[in-house]
Structures are given as structure tokens and as C-alpha cells.
N, C-alpha and C positions, 0 to 999 in steps of 0.2 A: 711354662717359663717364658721371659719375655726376652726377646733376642733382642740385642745391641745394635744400634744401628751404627758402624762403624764411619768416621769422616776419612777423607784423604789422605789426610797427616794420621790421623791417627792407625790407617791400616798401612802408610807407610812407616810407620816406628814400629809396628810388628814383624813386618817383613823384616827390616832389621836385624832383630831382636833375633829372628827364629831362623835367621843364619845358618848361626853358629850351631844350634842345634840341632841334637840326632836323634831320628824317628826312635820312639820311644814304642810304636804300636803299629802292628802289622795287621791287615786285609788280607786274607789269602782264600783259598780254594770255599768255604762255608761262611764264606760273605761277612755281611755284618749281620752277628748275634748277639743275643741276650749278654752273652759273657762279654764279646767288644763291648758293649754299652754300658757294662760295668764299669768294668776296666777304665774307659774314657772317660765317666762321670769322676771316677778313683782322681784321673790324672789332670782333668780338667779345674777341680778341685783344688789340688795341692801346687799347679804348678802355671796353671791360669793357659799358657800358651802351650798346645801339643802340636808335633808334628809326626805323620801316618805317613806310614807310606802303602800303598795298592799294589800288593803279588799281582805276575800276569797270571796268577791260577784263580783270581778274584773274577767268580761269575759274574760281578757287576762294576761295571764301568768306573774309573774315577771321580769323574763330576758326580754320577749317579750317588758312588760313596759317601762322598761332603755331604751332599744334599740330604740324604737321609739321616748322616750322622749329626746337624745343624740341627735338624727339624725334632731328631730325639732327644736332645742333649739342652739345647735352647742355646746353642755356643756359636759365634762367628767365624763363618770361613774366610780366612783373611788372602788364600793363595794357594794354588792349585801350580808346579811345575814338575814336569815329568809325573812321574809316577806315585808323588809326595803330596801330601796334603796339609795345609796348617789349618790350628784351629784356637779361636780363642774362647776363653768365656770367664769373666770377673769373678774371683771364686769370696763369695761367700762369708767366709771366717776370717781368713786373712789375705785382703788385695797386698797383691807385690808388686804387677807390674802399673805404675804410673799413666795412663795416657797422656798428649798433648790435648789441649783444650780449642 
């Protein structure tokens, strides 16, 4: 899949956007598996922007998290705070969210 190169404006109107919402998908103690990566293609899909958040019982690291979840998924990490992770990727069937250009 081909990831998105994200602009300034444009990964600030995600930030945004992804506020207001609440982690939809949890990291915890068995890492990222097959079923996460379900799961987040399911959400990344239907809702374009997810936000994760990283149990401290997550063998792997945050950043590490994104990175691997970006790299499987083909989706943009638009922001990493605390223990949260957002992520986007233009879904496919039906775009919802707009960028700025």
C-alpha cells in the first residue's frame, strides 16, 4: 500500500479532528497481532482517523507500536501523546474526512 505523505496543515487538521476522539483500540500485554491488524484495517476503513492507545503491559514501546502499525496497515501517524497514538489512512470506499490542500 502506498502511505500518504502528510503536509503541515494537513496533519494539523487531523490533530484536530482526533481531539475529540476516544481511543477506539487498545495495545496491551500480546503486542501487536494478527487480530490488532484486523481490527485497525476494520477501523481504519470505516472511519479514516483512529486513535490507540499503548497499555503499560505493551512489550513494545509506543513509537515502536506506530511504526509497525503504519508500516502494516500503509496508514499515517499523524501523533504520538502520552500513551495514545493517532492514525490516519483515506479509506477507500467512502472518503469522509476532507483534507486542506
Amino acid at each position: 500500500m502506498d502511505a500518504l505523505v502528510l503536509t503541515g496543515s494537513q496533519r494539523r487538521a487531523l490533530r484536530a479532528l482526533a481531539h475529540h476522539v476516544q481511543p477506539t483500540m487498545q495495545i496491551g500485554k500480546a503486542g501487536v497481532t494478527g487480530g490488532v491488524l484486523q481490527q485497525l484495517e476494520l477501523e481504519l476503513e470505516s472511519h479514516e482517523l483512529v486513535k490507540l492507545s499503548v497499555l503499560e503491559t505493551s512489550p513494545i514501546p509506543r513509537d515502536e507500536v506506530a511504526e509497525r502499525l503504519t508500516e502494516e496497515t500503509g496508514a499515517e501517524w499523524v501523533q504520538s501523546i502520552g500513551r495514545t497514538v493517532v492514525l490516519y489512512r483515506r479509506s477507500e470506499e467512502r472518503p469522509r474526512i476532507e483534507l486542506p490542500q
